[in-house]
C-alpha positions in Angstrom: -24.0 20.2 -7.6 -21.2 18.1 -8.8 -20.0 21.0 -11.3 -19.8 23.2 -9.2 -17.7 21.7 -6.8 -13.6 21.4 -7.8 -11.0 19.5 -6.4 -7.0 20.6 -5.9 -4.2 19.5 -4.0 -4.3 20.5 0.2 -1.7 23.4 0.6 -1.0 24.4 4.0 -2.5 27.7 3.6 -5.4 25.2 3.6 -4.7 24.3 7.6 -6.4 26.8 9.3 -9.8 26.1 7.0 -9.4 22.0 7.1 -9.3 22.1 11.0 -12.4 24.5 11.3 -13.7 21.8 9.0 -12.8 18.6 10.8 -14.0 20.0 14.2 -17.5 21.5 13.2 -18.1 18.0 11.3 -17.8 16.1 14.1 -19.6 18.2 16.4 -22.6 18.7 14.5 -22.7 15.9 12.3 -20.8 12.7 14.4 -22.4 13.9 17.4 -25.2 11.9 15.9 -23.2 8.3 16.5 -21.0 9.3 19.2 -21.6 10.4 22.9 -20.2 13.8 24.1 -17.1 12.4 25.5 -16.1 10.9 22.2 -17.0 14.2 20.2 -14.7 16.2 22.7 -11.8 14.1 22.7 -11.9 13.3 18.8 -12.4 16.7 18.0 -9.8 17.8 20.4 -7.2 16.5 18.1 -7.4 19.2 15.7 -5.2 20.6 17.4 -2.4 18.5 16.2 -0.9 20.7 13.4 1.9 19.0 12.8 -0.1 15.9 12.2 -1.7 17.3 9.3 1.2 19.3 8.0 2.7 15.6 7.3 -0.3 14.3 6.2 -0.6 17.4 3.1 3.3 16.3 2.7 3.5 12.8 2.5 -0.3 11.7 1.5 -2.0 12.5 -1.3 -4.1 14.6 0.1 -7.1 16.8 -1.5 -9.5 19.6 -1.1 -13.2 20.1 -2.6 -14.2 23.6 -2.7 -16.7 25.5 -4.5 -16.8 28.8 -7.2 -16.4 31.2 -3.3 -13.4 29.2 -2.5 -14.8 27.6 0.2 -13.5 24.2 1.0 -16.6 22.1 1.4 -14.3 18.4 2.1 -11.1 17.4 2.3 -9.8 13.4 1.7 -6.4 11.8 1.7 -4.6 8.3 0.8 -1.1 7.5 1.0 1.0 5.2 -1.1 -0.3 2.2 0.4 -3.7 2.5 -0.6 -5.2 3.8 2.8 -7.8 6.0 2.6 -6.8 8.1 6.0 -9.1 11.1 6.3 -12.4 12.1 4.5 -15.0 14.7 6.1 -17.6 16.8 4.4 -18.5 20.5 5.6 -21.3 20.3 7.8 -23.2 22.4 5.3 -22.1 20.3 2.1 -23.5 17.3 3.6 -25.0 14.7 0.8 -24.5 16.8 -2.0 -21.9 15.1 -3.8 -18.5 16.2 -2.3 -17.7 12.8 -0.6 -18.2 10.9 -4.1 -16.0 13.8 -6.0 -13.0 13.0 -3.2 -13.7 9.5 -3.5 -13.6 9.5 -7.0 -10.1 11.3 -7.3 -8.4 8.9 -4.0 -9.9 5.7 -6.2 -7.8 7.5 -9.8 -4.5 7.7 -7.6 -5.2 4.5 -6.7 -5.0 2.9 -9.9 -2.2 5.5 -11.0 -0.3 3.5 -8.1 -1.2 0.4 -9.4 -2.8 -0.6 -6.0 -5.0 -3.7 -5.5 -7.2 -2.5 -2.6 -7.7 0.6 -0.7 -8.1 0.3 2.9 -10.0 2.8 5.7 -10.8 2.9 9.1 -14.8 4.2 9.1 -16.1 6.1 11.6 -20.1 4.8 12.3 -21.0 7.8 10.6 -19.3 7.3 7.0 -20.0 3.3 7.0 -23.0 3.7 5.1 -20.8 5.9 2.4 -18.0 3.4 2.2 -20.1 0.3 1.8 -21.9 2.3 -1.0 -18.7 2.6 -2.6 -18.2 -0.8 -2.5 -16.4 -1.3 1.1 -16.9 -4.2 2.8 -16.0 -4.5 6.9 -13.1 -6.7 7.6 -13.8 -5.9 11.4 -15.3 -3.7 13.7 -12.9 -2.1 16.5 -12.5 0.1 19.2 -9.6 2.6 18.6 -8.5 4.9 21.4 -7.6 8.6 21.9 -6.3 8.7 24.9 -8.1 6.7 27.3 -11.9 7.0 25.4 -13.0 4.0 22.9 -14.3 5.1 19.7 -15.8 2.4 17.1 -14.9 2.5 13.7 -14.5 0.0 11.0 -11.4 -1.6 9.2 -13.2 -1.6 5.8 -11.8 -2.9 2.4 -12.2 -2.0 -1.2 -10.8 -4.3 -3.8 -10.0 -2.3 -6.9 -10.5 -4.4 -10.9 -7.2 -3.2 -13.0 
C-alpha cells in the first residue's frame, strides 16, 4: 500500500476535502471510544474554517493521497514540535497512511532540530502513538464547549 500512497503539502483547495475527512473519521471510526454527545460536538467543529486555514499557513501541515487524488489522511506539526492533527479516511484505515504522515512530521522534526514532539491523543490513536514510540505524560479531559473528551498528552523523544 505504502507506494501507492503520496504525500504533499495541504493547499486550501484541500479544505473542503480535509473537513469531509475529519468529520466522517470521527463518526464512524471515534464513535467507537466516544459517546454520541462527544462525536457531535467534536465533529461539529469542522466547521471552523478559519481554524484550519491557519493551521495549512502557519503548521507544517500535510496530505496523503492516492494515484485518484483522493486524500486518504492529513497530519500537521508546528515549529514547536507538536504534532496537532492526524486522521485517516475512514476507508484508509490500517493501511499504512498514518505511518507515511508520521514518517514525514518526524523528518521536519529533525530538519528543526527539535528534541521531542508532543501530541494530545484522542483514545482512539493512543495505540498508534505509543507504537511509534509515545509515551503518556498524562491523561486529561479537554473541553469543547461544555462536553469532556479524554485524550492523552503524549511524548516522543527524538535521538539526533
Amino acid at each position: 500500500m505504502h507506494s501507492q500512497m503520496l504525500i504533499r503539502k495541504a493547499q486550501i483547495k484541500d479544505v473542503d476535502g480535509l473537513k469531509q475527512l475529519f468529520f466522517d473519521t470521527i463518526n464512524a471510526i471515534n464513535s467507537r471510544d466516544y459517546n454520541k454527545e462527544q462525536v457531535e460536538v467534536w465533529s461539529s467543529t469542522v466547521n471552523n474554517i478559519k481554524s484550519l486555514i491557519d493551521r495549512i499557513h502557519k503548521q507544517h501541515f500535510y496530505v496523503a493521497y492516492n494515484e485518484n487524488g483522493s486524500i486518504t489522511g492529513f497530519a500537521s506539526i508546528d515549529d514547536s514540535g507538536y504534532l496537532d492533527l492526524m486522521f485517516v479516511h475512514k476507508d484508509f484505515q490500517r493501511m499504512g497512511v498514518a505511518s507515511i504522515l508520521f514518517e514525514k512530521l518526524k523528518e521536519i522534526a529533525r530538519t528543526l532540530k527539535l528534541m521531542e514532539i508532543t501530541t494530545e491523543a484522542s483514545i482512539t490513536a493512543k495505540p498508534f502513538f505509543e507504537k511509534k514510540g509515545f509515551t503518556v505524560i498524562r491523561q486529561q479531559e479537554i473541553f469543547i464547549n461544555t462536553v469532556g473528551l479524554t485524550n492523552y498528552k503524549m511524548q516522543l523523544l527524538l535521538a539526533n
